[in-house]
C-alpha positions as CSV (number, residue, x, y, z in Angstrom):
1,X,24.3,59.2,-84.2
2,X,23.7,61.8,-86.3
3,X,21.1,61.3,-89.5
4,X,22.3,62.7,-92.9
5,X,19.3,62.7,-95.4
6,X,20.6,63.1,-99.5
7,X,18.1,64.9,-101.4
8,X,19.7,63.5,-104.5
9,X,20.0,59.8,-103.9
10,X,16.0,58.6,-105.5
11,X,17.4,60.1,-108.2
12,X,20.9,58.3,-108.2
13,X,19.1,54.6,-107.7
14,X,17.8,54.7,-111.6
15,X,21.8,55.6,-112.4
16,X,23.8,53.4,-110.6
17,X,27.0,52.7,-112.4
18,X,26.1,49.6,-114.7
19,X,23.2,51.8,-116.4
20,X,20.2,49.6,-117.1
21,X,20.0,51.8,-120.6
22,X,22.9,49.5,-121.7
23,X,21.5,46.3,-121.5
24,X,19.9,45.6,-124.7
25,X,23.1,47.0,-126.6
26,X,25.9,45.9,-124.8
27,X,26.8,42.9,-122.7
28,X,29.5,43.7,-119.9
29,X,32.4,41.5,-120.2
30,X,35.4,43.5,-117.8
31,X,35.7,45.9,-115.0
32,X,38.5,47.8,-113.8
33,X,38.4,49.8,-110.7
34,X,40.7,51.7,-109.4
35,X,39.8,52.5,-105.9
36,X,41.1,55.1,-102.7
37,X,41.2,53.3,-99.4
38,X,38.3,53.4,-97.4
39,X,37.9,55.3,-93.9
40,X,41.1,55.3,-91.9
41,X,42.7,56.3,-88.4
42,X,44.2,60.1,-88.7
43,X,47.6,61.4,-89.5
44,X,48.4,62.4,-86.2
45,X,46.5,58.9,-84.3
46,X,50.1,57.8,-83.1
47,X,50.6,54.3,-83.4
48,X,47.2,53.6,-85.3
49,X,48.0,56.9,-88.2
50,X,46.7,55.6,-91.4
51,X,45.2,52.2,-90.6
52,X,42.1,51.3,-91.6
53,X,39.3,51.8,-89.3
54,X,36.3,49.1,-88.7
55,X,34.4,51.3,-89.4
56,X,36.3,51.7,-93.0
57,X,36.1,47.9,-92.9
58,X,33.0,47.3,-92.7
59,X,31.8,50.3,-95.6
60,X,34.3,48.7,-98.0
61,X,32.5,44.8,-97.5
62,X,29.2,46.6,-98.2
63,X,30.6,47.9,-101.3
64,X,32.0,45.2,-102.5
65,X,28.4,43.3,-101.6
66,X,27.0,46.3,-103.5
67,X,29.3,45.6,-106.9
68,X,28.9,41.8,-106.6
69,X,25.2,42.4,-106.9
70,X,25.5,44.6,-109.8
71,X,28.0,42.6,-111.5
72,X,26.0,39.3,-110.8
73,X,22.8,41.3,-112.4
74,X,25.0,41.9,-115.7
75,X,25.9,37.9,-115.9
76,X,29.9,38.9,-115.4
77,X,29.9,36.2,-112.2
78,X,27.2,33.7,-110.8
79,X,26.3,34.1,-106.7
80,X,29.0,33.0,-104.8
81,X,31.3,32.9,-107.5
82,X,34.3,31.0,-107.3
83,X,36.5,32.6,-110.1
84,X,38.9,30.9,-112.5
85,X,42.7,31.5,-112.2
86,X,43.1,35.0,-113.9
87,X,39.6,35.7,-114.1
88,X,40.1,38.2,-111.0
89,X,43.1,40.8,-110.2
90,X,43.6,42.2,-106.6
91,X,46.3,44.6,-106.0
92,X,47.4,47.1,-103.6
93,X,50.1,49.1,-102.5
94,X,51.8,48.0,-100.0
95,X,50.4,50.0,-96.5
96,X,47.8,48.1,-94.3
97,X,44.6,50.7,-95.5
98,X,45.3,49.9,-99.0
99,X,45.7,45.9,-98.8
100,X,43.0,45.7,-96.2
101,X,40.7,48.1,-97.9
102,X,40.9,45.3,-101.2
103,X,40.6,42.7,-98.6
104,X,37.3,43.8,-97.4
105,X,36.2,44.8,-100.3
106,X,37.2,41.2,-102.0
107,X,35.1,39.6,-98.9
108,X,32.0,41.1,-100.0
109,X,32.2,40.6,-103.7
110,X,33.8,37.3,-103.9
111,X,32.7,36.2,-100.5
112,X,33.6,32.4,-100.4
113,X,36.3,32.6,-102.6
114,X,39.6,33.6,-100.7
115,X,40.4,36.0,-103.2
116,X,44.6,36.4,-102.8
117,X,45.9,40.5,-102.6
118,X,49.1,41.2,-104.6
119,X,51.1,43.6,-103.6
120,X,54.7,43.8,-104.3
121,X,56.7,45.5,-101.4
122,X,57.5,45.2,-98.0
123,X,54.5,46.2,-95.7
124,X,54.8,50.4,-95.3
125,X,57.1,50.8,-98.2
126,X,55.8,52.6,-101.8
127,X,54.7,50.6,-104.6
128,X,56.1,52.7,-107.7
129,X,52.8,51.9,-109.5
130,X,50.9,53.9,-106.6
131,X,53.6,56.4,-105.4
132,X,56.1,56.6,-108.0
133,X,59.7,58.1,-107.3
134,X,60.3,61.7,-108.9
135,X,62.1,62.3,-111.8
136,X,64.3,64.8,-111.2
137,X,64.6,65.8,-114.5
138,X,60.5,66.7,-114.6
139,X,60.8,68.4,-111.2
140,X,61.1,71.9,-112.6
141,X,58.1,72.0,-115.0
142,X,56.2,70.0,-112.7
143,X,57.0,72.5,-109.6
144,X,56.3,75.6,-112.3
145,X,52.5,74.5,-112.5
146,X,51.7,75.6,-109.2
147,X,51.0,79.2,-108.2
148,X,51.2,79.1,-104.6
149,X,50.1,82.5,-104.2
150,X,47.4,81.9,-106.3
151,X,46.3,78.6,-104.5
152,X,46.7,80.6,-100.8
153,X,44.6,83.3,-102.0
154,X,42.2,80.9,-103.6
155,X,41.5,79.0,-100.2
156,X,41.5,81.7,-97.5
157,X,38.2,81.2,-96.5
158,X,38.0,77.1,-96.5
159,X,41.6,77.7,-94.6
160,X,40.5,80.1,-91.7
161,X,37.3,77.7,-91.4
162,X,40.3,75.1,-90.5
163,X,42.4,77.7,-88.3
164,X,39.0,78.9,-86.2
165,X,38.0,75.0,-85.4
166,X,41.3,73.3,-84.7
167,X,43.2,76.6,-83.1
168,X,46.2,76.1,-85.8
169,X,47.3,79.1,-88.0
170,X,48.9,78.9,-91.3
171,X,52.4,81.1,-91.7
172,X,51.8,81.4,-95.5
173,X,56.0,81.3,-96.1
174,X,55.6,77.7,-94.9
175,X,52.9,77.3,-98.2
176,X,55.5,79.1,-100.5
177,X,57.7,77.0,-99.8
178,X,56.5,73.6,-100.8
179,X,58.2,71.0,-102.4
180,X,58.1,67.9,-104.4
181,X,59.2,64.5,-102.4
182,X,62.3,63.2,-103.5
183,X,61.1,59.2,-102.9
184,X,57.6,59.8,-104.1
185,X,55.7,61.9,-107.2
186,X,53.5,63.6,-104.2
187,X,54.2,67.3,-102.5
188,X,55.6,67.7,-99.1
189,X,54.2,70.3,-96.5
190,X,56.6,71.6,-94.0
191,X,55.7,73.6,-90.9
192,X,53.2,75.5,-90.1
193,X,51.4,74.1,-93.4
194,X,51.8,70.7,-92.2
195,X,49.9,71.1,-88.9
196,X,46.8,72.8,-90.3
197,X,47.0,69.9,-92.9
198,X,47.0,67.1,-90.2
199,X,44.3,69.4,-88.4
200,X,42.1,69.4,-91.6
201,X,42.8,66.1,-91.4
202,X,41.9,64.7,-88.4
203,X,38.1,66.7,-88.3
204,X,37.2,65.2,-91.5
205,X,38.5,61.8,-90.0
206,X,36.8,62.4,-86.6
207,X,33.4,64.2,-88.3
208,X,32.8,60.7,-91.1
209,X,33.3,58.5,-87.5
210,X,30.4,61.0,-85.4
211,X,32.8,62.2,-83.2
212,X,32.5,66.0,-83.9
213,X,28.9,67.3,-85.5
214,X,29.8,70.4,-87.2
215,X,27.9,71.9,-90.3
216,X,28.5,70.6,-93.3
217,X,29.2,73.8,-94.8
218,X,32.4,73.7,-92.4
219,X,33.3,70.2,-93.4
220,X,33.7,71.4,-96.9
221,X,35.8,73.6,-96.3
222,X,37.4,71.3,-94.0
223,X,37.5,68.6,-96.6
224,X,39.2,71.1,-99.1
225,X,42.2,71.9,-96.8
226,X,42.8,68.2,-96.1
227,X,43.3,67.3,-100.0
228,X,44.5,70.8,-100.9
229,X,47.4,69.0,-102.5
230,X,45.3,66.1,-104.4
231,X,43.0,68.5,-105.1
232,X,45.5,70.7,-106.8
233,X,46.3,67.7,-109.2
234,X,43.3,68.8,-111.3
235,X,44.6,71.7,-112.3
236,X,48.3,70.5,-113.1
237,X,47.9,68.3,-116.2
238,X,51.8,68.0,-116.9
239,X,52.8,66.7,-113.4
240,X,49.0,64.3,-113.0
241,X,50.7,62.2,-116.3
242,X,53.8,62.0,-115.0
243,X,52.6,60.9,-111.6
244,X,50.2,58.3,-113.4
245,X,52.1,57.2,-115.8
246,X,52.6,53.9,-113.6
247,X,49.2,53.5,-113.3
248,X,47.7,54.1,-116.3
249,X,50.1,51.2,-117.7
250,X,48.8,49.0,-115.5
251,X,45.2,49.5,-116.3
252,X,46.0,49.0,-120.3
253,X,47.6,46.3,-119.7
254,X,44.4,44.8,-117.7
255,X,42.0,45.8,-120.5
256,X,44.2,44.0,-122.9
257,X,44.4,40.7,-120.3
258,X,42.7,38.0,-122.2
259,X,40.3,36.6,-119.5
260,X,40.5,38.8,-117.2
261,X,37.0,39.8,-115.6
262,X,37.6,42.1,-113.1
263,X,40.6,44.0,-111.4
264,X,41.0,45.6,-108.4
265,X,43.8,48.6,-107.9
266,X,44.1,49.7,-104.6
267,X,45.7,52.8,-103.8
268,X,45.0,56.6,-102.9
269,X,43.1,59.7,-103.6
270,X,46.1,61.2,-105.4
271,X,45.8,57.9,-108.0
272,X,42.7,58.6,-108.7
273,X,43.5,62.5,-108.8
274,X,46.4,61.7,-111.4
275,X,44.7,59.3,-113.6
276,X,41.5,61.3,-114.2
277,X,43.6,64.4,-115.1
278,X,46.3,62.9,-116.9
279,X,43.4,61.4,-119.4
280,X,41.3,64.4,-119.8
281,X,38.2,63.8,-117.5
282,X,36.2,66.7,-118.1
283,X,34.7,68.9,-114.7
284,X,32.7,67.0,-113.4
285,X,30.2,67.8,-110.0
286,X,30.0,65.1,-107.3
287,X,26.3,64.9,-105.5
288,X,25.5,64.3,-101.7
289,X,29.3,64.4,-100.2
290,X,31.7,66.7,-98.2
291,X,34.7,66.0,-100.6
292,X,35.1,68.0,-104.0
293,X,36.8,65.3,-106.4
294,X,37.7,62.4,-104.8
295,X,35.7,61.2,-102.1
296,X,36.9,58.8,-99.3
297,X,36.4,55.5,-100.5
298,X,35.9,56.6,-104.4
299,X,36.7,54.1,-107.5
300,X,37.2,54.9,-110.9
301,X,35.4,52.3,-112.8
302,X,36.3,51.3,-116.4
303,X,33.4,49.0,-117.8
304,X,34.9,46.6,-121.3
305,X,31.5,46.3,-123.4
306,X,30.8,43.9,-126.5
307,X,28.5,45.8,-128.1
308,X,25.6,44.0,-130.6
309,X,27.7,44.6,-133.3
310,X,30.5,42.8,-131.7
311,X,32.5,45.6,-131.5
312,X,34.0,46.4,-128.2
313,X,33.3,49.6,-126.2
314,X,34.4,51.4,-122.9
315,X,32.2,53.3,-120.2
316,X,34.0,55.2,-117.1
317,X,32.1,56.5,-113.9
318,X,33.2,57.9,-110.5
319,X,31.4,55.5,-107.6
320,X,31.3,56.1,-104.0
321,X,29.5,56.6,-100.8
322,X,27.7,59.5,-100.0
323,X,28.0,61.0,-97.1
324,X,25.2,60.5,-95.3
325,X,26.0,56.6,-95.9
326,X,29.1,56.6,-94.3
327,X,28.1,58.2,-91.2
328,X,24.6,56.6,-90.9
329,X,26.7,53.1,-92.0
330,X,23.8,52.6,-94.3
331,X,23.6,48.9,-96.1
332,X,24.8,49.8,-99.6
333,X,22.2,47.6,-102.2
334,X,20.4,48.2,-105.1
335,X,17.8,50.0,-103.3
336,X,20.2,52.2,-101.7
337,X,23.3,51.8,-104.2
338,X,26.4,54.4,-103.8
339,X,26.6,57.8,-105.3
340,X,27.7,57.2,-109.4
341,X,29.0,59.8,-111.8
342,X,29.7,59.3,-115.3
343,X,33.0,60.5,-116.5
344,X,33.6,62.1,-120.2
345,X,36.5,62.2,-121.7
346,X,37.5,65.6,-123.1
347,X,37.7,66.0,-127.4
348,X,36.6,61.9,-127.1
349,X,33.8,61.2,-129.6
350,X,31.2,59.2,-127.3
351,X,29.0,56.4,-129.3
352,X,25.9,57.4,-127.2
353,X,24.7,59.8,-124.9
354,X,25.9,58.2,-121.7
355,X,29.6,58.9,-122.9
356,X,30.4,55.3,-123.7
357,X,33.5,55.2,-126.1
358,X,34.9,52.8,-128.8
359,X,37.8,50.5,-126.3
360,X,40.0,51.8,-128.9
361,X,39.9,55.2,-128.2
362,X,39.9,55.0,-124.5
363,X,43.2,52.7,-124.6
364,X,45.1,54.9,-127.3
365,X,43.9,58.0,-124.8
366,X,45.8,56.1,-121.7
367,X,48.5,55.4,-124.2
368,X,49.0,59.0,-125.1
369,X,48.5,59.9,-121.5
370,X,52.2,58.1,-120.6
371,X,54.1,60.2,-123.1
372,X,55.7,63.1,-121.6
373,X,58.4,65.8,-123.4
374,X,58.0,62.8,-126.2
375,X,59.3,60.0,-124.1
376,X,56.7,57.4,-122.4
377,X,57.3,57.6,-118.7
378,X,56.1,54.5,-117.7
């Protein structure tokens, strides 16, 4: 088993993602998390393509252990908490990674508790709230964000990193000619653009479960090729509200749940991609991991404050596991807590400098985010 050492992650224990800064100013009283599925089996692993690995398992019980300690350390639950009837939210779309991923992930936060996991399809059919249908009437602007010449040229090197280790080459007329899904917001690779994504795939699968050891220069560029199209979400804020429209009305409508403590949204990179676009994250510079924007396993997590002056306020970060703690399946505690980046919202006036906003603003910015060509999408 290889050994991954983070230079970064003494630094990242004194910033985990309920800051200890906040504690004399503001009492949590709700999270939201919106979370990617942990570790799976590749795209081309036949029968098993998709499913949750153990391995993916067992990483998402030890960070939901790692969240129950932070949230029993803010006073949000008691050990072993049992919550009340709406106190707690699961749900996932419906595919076994994404229902199993919150299943595990309930098991080690709410470990006696039987938490139940909503989800509101048939199992392997899209949830609209995760992988909403396309509008047809959108497709055009949406498709006229892309520059796929641009993009190619872009990623020559992290693609010919791809073509030299899995012996796939890319005809660049099957990356002209992609094209939005018809039964979901997401783009659809055909050909020889498919292959070399299901290559990029399966090393960065196959490299986080120790079965290939190649630099980790490589697996960047690896990781690059194998969320090419997530990863182009960033750059396409017309499309990333349309595609998360569903979503981010979801997420108001938990932040405005009386009761509610805690909600768990289970779904996939390209959620995460959407939301943090469509709201106006600012660039932001992830520490000690392979992936560029949104690792494997990665949540979006929206803290509700009371502050002193019983106003109510809202903090977002980026969590997940480093790199070297998937592959060394390191315990995830306080001691050793997952990687945490806080997230700023662009032209948002922050309160303080650890970008915490007035609830207000944060909900009217999600609000704003659903309205497309003036019409609100979700």
């Amino acid at each position: 088993m290889k050994k991954i050492f983070s230079f970064v992650t003494i630094f990242f224990v004194a910033i985990t993602f309920f800051s200890v800064a906040h504690a004399a100013d503001y009492q949590l009283e709700q999270v939201v998390v919106v979370s990617r599925h942990n570790l799976r089996y590749s795209l081309k692993a036949g029968d098993d393509r998709g499913l949750l690995t153990l391995r993916g398992g067992e990483m998402e019980t030890l960070m939901g252990q790692y969240f129950e300690a932070q949230l029993r350390a803010q006073g949000l639950f008691p050990k072993n908490a049992l919550p009340s009837v709406g106190e707690v939210r699961f749900y996932a779309n419906s595919y076994q990674r994404t229902i199993a991923t919150a299943k595990y992930f309930s098991a080690g936060a709410f470990p006696i508790a039987n938490i139940p996991i909503e989800y509101h399809r048939a199992l392997g059919q899209k949830d609209r709230v995760f992988l909403s249908p396309t509008d047809p009437a959108l497709v055009k602007k949406i498709s006229a964000e892309t520059d796929w010449k641009k993009l190619l040229n872009d990623r020559r090197k992290e693609i010919a990193t791809v073509e030299r280790l899995s012996g796939e080459k890319l005809n660049p007329d099957d990356f002209y000619s992609m094209k939005l899904r018809s039964e979901a917001a997401e783009w659809k690779a055909q050909g020889s653009a498919e292959k070399l994504g299901l290559a990029a795939d399966g090393l960065l699968m196959d490299y986080y479960d120790g079965k290939v050891s190649y630099s980790e220069d490589e697996m960047r560029d690896v990781a690059k090729i194998s969320s090419l199209l997530i990863n182009n979400n960033f750059d396409r804020p017309f499309g990333a509200k349309v595609f998360a429209a569903p979503m981010l009305a979801v997420i108001s409508d938990e932040l405005n749940t009386p009761g509610r403590k805690f909600t768990f949204l289970c779904g996939h990179d390209s959620n995460l991609s959407n939301v943090l676009t469509a709201i106006g994250v600012e660039d932001y510079t992830l520490p000690a991991t392979i992936e560029w924007r949104v690792p494997i396993a990665s949540k979006i997590v929206i803290k509700k404050f009371r502050g002193s002056d019983g106003n109510e306020y809202a903090a977002l970060s980026l969590v997940y596991p480093s790199t070297a703690q998937i592959i060394n399946r390191e315990m995830l505690t306080l001691d050793n807590p997952p990687m945490s980046v806080r997230l700023k919202l662009r032209g948002l006036q922050a309160v303080d400098a650890d970008a915490t906003y007035k609830l207000s603003d944060v909900l009217q910015r999600i609000s704003d985010a659903q309205i497309v060509d003036g019409r609100r999408v979700a």
